[in-house]
Backbone of each chain as ProteinMPNN parsed JSONL, in Angstrom:
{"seq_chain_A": "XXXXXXXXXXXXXXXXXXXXXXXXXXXXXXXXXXX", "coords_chain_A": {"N_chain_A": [[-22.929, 62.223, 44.817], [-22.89, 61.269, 47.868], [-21.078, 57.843, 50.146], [-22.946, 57.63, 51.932], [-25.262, 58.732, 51.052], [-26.071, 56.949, 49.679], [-26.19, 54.483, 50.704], [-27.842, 52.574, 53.367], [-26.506, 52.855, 56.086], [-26.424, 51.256, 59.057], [-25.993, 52.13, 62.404], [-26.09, 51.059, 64.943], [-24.599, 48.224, 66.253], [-26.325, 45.648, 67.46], [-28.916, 45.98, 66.583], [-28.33, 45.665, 64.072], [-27.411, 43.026, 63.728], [-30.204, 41.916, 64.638], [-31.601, 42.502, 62.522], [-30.065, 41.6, 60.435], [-30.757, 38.582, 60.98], [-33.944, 38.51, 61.116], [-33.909, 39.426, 58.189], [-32.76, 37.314, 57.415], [-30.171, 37.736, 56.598], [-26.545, 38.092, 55.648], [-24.347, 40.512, 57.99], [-22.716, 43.662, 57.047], [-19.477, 44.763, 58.276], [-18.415, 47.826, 58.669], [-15.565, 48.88, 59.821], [-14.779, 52.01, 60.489], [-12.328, 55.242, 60.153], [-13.089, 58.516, 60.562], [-11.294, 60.173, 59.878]], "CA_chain_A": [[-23.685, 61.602, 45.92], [-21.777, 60.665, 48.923], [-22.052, 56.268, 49.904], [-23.723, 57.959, 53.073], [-26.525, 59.159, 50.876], [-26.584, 55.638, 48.675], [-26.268, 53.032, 51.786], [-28.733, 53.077, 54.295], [-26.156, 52.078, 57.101], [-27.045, 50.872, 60.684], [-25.141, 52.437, 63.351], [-26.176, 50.197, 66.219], [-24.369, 46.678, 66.376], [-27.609, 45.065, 68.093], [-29.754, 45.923, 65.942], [-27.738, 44.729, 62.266], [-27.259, 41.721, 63.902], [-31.379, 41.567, 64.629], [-32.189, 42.709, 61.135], [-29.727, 40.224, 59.867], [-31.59, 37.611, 61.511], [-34.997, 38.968, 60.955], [-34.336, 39.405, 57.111], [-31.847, 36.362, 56.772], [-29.143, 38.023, 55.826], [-25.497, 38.923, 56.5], [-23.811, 42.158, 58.063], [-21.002, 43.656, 56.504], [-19.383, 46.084, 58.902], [-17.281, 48.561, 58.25], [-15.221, 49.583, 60.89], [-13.921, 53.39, 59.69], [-11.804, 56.617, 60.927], [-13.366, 59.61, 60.041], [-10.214, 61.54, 59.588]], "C_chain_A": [[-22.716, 60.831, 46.811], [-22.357, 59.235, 49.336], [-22.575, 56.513, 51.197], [-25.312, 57.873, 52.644], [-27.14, 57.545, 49.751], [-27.223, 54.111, 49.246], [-26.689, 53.449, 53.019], [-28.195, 52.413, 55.643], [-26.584, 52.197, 58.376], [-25.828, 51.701, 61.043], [-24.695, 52.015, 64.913], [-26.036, 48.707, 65.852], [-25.554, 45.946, 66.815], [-28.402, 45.35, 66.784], [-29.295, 45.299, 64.561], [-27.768, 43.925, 62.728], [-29.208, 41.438, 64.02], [-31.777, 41.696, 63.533], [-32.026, 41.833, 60.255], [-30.825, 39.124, 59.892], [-33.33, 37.474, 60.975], [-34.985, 38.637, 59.362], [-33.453, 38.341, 56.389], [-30.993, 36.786, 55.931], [-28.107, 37.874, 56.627], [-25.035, 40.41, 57.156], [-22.739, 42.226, 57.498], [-21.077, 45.068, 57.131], [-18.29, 46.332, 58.407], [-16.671, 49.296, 59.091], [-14.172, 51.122, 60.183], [-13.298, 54.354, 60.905], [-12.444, 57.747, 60.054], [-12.245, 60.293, 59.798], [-9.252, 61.388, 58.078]], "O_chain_A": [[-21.935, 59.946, 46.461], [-23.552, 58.995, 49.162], [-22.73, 55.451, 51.799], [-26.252, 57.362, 53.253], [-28.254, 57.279, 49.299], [-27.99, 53.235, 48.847], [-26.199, 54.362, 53.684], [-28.901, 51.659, 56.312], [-27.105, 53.238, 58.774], [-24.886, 51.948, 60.29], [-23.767, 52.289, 65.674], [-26.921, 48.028, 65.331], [-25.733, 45.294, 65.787], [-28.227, 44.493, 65.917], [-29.991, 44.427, 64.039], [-28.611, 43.343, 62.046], [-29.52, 40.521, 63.26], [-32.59, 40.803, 63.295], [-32.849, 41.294, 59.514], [-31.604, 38.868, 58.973], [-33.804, 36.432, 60.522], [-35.78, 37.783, 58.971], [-33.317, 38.31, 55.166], [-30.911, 36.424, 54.758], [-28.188, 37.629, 57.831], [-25.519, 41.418, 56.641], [-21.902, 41.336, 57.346], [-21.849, 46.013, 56.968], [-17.427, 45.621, 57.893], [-17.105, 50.438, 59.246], [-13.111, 51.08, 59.56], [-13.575, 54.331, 62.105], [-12.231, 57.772, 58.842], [-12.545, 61.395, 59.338], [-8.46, 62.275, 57.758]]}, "seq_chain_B": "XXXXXXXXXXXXXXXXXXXXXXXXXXXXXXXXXXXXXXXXXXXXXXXXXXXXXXXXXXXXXXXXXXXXXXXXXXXXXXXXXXXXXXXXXXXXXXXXXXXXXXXXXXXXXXXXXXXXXXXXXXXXXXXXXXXXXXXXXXXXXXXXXXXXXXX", "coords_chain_B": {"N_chain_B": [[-14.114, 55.691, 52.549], [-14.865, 54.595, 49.443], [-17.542, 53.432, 48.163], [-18.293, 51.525, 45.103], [-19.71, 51.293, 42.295], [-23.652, 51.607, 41.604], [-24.163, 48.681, 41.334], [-22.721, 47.301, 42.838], [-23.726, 47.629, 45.31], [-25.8, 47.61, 44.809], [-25.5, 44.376, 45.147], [-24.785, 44.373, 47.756], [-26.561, 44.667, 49.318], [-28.462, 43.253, 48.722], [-27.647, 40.729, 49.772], [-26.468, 41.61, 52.678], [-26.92, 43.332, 55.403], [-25.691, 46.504, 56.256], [-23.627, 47.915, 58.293], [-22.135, 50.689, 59.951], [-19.36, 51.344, 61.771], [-17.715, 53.954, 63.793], [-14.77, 54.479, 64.72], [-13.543, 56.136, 66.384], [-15.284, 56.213, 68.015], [-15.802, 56.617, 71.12], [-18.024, 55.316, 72.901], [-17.898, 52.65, 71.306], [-15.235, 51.458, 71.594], [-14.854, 49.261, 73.663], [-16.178, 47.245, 72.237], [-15.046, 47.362, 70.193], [-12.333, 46.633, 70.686], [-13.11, 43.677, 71.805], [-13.489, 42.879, 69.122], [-10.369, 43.107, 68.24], [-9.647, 44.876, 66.786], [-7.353, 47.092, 64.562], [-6.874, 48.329, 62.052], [-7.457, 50.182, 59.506], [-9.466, 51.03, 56.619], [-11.253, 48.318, 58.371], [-12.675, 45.446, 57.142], [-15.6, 43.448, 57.716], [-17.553, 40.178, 57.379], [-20.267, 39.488, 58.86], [-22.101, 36.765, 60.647], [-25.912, 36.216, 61.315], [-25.504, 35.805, 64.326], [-23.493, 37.308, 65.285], [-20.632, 36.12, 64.242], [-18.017, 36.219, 63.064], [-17.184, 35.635, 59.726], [-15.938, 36.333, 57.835], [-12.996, 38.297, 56.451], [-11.279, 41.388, 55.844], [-8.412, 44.065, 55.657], [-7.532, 47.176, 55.123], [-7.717, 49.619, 51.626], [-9.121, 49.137, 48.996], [-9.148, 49.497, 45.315], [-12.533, 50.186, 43.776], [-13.174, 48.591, 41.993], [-11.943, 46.519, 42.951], [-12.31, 46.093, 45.586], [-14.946, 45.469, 45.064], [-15.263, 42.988, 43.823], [-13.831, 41.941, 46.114], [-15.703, 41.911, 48.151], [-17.977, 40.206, 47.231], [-16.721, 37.685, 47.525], [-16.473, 37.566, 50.131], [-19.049, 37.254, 50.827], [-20.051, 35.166, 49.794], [-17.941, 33.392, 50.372], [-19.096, 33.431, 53.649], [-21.48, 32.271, 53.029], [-20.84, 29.937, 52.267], [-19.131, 28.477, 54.364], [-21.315, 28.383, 56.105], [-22.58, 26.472, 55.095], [-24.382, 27.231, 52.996], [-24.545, 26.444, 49.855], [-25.22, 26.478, 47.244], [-25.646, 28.938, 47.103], [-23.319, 30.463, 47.526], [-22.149, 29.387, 45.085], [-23.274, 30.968, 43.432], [-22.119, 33.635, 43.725], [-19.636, 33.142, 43.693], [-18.811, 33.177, 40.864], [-20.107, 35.054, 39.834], [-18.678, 36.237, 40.967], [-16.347, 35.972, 39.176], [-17.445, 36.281, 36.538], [-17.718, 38.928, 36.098], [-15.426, 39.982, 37.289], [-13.091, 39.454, 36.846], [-10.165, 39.78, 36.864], [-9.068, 40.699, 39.198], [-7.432, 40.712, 41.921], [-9.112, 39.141, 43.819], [-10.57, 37.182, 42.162], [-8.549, 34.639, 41.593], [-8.854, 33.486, 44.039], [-11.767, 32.89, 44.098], [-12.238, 31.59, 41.926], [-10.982, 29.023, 42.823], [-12.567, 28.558, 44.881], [-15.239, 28.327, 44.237], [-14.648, 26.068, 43.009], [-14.895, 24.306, 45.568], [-16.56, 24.85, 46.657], [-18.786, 23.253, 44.818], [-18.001, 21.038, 44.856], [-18.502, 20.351, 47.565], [-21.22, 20.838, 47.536], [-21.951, 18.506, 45.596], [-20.439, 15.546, 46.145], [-19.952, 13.638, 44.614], [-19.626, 14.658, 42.036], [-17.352, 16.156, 39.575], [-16.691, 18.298, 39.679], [-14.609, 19.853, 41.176], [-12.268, 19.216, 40.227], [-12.334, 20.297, 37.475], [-12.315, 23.052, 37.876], [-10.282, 23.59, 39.038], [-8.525, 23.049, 37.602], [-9.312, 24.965, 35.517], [-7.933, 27.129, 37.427], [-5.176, 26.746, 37.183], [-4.326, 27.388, 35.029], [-5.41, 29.997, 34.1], [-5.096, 31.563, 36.385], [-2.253, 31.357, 36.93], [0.072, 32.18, 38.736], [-0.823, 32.587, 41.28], [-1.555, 32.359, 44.582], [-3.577, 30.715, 45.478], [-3.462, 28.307, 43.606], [-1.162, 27.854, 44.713], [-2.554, 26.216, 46.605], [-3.485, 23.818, 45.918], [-1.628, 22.536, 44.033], [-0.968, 20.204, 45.249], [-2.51, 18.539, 43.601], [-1.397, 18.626, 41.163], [0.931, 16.836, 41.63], [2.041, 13.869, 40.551], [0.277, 10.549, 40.399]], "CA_chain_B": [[-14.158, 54.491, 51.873], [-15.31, 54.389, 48.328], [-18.086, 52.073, 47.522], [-18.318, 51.819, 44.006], [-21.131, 51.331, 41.234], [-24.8, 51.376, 42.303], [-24.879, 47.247, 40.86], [-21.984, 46.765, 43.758], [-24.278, 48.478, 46.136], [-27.41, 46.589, 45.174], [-25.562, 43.058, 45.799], [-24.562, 44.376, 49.078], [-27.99, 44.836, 50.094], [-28.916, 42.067, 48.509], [-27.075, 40.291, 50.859], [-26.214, 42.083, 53.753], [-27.071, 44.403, 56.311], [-24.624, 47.339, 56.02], [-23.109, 48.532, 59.789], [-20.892, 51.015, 60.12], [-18.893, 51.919, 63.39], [-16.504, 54.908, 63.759], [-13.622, 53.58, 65.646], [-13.221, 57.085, 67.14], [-16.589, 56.809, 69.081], [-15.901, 56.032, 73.142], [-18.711, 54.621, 73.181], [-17.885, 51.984, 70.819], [-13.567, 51.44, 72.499], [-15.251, 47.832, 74.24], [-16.364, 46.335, 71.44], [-13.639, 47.348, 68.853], [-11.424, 45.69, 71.399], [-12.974, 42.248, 71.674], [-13.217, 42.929, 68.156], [-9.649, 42.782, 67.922], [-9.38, 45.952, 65.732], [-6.239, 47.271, 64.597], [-6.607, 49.067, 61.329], [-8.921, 50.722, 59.163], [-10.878, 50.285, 56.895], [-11.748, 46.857, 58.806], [-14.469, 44.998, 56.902], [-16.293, 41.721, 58.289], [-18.216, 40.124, 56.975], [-21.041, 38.452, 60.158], [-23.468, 36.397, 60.691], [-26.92, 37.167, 62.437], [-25.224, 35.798, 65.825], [-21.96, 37.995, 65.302], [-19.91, 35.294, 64.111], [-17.226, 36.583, 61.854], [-16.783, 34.22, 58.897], [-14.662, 36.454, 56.123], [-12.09, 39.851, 56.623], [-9.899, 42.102, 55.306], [-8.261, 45.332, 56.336], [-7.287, 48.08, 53.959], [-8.247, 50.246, 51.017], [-8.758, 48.745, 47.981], [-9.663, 50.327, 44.832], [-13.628, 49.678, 43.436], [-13.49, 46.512, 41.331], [-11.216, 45.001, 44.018], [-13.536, 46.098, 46.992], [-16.507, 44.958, 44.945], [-14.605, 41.239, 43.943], [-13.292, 40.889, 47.387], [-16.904, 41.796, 49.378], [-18.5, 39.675, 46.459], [-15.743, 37.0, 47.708], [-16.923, 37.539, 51.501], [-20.513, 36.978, 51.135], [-19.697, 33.884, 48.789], [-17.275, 32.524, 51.687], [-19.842, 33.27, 54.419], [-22.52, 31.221, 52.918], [-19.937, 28.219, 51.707], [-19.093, 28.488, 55.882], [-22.763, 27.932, 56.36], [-23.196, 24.726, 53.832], [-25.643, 27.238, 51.898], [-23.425, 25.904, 48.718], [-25.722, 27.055, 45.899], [-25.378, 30.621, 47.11], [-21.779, 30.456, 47.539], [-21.441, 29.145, 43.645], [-23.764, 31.741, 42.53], [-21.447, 34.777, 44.154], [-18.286, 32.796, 42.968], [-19.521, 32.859, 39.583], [-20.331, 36.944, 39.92], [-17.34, 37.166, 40.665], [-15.259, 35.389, 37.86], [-17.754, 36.933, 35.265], [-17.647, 40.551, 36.41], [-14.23, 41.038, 37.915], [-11.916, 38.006, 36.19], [-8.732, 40.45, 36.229], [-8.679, 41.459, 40.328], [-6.841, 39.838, 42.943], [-9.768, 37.943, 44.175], [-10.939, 35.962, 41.232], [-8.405, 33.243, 42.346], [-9.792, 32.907, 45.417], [-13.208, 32.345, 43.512], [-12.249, 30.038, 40.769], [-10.447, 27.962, 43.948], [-13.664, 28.077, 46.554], [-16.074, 27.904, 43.049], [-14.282, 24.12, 42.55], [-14.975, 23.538, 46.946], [-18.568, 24.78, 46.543], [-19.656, 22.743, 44.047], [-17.536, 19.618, 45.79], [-19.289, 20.159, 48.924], [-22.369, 20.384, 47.236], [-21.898, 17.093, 44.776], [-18.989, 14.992, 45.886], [-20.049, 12.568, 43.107], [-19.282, 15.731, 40.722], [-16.0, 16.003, 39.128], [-16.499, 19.976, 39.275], [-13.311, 20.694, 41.563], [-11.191, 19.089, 39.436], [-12.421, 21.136, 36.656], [-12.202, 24.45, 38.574], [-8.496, 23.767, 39.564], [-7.777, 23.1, 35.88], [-9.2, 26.737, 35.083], [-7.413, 28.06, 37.99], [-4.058, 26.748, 37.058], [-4.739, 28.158, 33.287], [-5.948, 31.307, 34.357], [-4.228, 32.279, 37.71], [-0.895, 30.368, 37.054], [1.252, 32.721, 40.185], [-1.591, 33.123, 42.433], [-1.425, 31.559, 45.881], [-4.257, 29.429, 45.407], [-2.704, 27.684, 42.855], [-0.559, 26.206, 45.43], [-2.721, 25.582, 47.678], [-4.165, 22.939, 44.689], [-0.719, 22.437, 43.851], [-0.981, 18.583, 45.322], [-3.256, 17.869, 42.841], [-0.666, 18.229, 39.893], [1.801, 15.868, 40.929], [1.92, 12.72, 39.913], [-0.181, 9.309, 41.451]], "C_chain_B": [[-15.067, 54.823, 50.928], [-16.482, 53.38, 47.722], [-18.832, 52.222, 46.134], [-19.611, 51.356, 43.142], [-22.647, 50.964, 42.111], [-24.851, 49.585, 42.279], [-24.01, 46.561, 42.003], [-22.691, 46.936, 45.184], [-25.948, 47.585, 46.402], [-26.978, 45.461, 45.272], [-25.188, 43.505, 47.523], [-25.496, 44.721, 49.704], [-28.256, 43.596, 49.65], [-28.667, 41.305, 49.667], [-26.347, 40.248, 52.111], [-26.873, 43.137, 54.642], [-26.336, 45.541, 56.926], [-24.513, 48.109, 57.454], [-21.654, 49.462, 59.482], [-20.697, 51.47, 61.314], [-17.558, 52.425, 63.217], [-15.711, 54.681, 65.15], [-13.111, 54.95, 66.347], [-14.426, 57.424, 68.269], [-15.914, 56.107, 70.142], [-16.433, 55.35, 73.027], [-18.522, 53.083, 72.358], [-16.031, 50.636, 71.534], [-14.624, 49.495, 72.795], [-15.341, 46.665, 72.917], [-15.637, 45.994, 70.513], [-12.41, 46.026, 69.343], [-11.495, 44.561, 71.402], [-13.381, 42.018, 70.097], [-12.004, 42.56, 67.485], [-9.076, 43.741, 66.314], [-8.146, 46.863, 65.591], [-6.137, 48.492, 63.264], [-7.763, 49.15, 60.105], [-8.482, 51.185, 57.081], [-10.98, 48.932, 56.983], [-12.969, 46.462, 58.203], [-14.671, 43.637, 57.437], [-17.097, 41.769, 57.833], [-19.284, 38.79, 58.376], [-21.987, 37.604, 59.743], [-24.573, 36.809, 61.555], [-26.126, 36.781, 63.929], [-23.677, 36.919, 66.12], [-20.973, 37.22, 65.005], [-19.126, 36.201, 63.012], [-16.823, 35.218, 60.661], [-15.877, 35.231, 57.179], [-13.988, 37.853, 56.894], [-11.667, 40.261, 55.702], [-9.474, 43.576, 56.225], [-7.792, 45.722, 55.313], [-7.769, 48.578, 52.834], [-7.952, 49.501, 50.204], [-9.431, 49.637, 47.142], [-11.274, 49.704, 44.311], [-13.732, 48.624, 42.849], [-12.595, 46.144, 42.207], [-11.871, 45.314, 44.775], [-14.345, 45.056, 46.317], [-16.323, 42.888, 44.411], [-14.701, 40.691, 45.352], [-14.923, 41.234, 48.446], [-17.966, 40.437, 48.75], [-18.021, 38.056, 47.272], [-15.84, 36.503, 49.366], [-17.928, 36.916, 51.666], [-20.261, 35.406, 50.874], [-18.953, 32.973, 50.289], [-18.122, 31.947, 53.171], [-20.927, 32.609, 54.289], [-21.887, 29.96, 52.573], [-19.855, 27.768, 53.49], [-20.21, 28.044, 56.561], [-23.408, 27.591, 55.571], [-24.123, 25.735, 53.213], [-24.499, 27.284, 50.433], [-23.871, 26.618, 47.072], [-25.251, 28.7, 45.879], [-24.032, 30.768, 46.96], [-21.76, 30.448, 45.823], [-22.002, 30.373, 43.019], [-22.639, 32.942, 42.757], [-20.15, 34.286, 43.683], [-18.301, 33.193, 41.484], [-19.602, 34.054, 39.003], [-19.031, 36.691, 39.592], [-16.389, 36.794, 39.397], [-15.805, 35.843, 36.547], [-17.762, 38.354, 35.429], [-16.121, 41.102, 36.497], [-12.699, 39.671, 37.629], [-11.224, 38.652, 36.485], [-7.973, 40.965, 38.075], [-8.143, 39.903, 41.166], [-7.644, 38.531, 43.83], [-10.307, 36.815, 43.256], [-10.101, 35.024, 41.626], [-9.128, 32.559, 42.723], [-11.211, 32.381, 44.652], [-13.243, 31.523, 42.893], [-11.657, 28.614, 41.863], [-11.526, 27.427, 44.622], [-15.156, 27.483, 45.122], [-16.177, 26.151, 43.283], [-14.924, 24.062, 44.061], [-16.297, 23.757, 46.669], [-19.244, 23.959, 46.116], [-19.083, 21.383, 44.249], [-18.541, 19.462, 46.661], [-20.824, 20.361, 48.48], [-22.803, 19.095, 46.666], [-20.813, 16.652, 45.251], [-18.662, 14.417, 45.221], [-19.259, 13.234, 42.092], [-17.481, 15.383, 40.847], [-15.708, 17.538, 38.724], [-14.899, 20.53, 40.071], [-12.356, 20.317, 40.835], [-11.184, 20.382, 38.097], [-12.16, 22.631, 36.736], [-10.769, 24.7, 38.802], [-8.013, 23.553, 38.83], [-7.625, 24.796, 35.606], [-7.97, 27.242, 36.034], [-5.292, 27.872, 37.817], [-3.544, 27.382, 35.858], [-4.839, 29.215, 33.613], [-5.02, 32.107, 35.391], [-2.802, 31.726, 37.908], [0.388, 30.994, 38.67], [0.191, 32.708, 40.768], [-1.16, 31.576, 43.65], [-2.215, 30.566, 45.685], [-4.218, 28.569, 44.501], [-1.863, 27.007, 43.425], [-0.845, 25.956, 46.253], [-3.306, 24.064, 46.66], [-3.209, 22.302, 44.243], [-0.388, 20.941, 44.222], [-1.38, 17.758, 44.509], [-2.235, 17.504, 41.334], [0.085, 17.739, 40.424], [1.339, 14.447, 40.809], [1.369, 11.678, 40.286], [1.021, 8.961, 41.494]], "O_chain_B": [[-16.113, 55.338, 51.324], [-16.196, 52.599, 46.815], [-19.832, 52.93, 46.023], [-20.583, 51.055, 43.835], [-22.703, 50.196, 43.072], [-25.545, 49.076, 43.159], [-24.313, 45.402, 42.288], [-22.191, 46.367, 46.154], [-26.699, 47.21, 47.303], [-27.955, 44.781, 45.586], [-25.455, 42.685, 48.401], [-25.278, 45.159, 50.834], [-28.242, 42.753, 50.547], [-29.526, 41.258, 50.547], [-25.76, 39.274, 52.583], [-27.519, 43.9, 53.924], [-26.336, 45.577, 58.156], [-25.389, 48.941, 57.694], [-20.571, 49.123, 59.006], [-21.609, 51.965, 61.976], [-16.574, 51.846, 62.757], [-16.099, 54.732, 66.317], [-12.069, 54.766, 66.976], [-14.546, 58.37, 69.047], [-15.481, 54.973, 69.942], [-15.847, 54.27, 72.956], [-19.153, 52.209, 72.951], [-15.975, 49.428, 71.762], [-14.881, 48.78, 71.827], [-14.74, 45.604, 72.752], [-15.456, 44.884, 70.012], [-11.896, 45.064, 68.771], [-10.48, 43.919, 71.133], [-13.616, 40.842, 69.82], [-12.058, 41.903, 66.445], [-8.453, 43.423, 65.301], [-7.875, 47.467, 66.629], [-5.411, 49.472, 63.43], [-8.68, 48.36, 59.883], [-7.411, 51.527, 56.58], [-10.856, 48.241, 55.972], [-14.077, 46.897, 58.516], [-13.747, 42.828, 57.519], [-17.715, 42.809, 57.604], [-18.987, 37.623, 58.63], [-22.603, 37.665, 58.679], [-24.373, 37.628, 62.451], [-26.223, 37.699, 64.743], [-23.077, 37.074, 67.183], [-20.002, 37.628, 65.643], [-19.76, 36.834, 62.167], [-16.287, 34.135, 60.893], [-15.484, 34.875, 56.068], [-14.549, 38.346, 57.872], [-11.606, 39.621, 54.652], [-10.081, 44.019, 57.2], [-7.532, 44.905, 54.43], [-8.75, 47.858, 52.65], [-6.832, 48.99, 50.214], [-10.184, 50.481, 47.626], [-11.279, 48.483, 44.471], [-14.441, 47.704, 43.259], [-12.493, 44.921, 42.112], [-12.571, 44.306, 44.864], [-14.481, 43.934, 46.804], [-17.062, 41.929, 44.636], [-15.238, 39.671, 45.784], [-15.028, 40.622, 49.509], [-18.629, 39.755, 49.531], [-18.94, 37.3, 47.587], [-15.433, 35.425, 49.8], [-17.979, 36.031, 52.52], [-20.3, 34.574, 51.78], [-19.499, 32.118, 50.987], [-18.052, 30.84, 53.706], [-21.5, 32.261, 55.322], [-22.555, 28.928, 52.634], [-20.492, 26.783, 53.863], [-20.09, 27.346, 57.568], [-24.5, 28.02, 55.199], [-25.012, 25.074, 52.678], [-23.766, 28.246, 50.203], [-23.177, 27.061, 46.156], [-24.728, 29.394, 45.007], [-23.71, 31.384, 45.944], [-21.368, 31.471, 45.262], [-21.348, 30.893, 42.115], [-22.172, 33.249, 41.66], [-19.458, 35.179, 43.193], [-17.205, 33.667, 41.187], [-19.256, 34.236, 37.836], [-18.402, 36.804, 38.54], [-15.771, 37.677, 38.801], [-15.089, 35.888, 35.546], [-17.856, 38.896, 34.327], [-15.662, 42.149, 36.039], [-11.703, 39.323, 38.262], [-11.01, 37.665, 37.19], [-6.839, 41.409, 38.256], [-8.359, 38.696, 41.055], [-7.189, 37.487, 44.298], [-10.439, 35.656, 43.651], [-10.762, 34.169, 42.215], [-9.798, 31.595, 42.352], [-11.519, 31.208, 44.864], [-14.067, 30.616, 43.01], [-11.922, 27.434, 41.631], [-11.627, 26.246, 44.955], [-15.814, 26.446, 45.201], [-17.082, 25.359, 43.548], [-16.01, 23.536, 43.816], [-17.091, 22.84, 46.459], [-20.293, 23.666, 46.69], [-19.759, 20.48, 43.756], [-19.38, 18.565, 46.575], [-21.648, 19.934, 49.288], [-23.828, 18.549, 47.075], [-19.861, 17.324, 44.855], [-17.483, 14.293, 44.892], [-18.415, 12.672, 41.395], [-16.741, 14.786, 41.63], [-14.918, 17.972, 37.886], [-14.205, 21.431, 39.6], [-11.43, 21.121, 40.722], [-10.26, 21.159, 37.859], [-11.835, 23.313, 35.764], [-10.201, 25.791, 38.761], [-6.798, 23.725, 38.928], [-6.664, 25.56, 35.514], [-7.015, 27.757, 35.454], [-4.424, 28.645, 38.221], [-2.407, 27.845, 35.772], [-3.785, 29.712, 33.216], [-4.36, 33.114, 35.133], [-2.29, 31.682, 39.027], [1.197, 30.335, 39.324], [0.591, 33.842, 41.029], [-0.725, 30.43, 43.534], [-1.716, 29.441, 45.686], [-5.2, 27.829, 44.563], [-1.578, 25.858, 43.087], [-0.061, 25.464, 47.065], [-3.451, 23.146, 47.467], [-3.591, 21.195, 43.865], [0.466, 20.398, 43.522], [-1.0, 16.591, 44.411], [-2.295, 16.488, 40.643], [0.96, 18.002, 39.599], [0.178, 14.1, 41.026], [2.262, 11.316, 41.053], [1.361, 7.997, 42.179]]}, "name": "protein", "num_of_chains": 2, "seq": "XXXXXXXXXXXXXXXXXXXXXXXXXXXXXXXXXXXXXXXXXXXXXXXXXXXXXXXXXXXXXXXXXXXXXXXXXXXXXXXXXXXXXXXXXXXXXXXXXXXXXXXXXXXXXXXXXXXXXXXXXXXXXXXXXXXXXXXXXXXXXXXXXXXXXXXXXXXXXXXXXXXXXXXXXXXXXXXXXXXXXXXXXX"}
């Protein structure tokens, strides 16, 4: 199982930061290279 | 990037909101920038306003990812006086992952947590005992390192 199919990540900055907020949490981004 | 055991997976939900952004999208180039992004894999750890309050850059292997994100969250709530949370994620970490590069750091911020929660307490002293016992070369050992010499 790839951590694509385990972690249900955001892809829009705006919105993790509203969800954060919303569900009182933190974000933890992960800035990646696909290659 | 590797993220390792489902129980590393359910504190990072627990306590986060998991973003990822591929540093090869265009569309993204603006933000990476006042980001201040340089090398990959970049993790931050935010708050809801975008505040950055922990980092790292580079691959680590699974028990050191899952110490040092453990080690993030923990920092980012000590950063924002929530102190209990902080000790509880310090605490993870020194009983789960004692042997990785971040436990230091945890048995070090452990002792500030539970300062800045009690100053009455006499817990950082106790914490910077362990950590001189336990982590004797680590860096944060001298940042504590005032404390052993002499009145």
């Amino acid at each position: 199982m790839s951590d694509s199919d385990r972690i249900p990540w955001e892809r829009d900055y705006e919105r993790a930061l509203e969800r954060a907020r919303n569900e009182q949490k933190l974000v933890l981004l992960d800035i990646f290279n696909p290659g | 990037m590797t993220y390792p055991d489902d129980s590393v997976v359910s504190a990072m939900l627990a306590n986060a909101i998991p973003l990822q952004i591929d540093n090869t999208n265009k569309d993204a180039f603006t933000m990476l920038h006042r980001l201040h992004h340089i090398w990959t894999p970049d993790i931050r750890v935010l708050d809801h306003n975008g505040d950055e309050l922990y980092r790292w850059d580079g691959f680590l292997p699974p028990s050191e990812f899952a110490a040092r994100m453990l080690c993030g969250f923990a920092m980012a709530h000590l950063r924002s006086k929530r102190f209990e949370q902080a000790e509880k994620l310090y605490v993870d970490v020194l009983r789960r992952f004692p042997a990785t590069h971040a436990a230091p750091e945890a048995q070090y911020y452990l002792g500030v947590a539970r300062y800045r929660n009690d100053p009455e307490g006499d817990d950082l002293t106790a914490q910077w005992l362990q950590l001189r016992s336990l982590y004797p070369s680590s860096e944060y050992r001298l940042k504590q390192y005032f404390k052993e010499q002499p009145e």
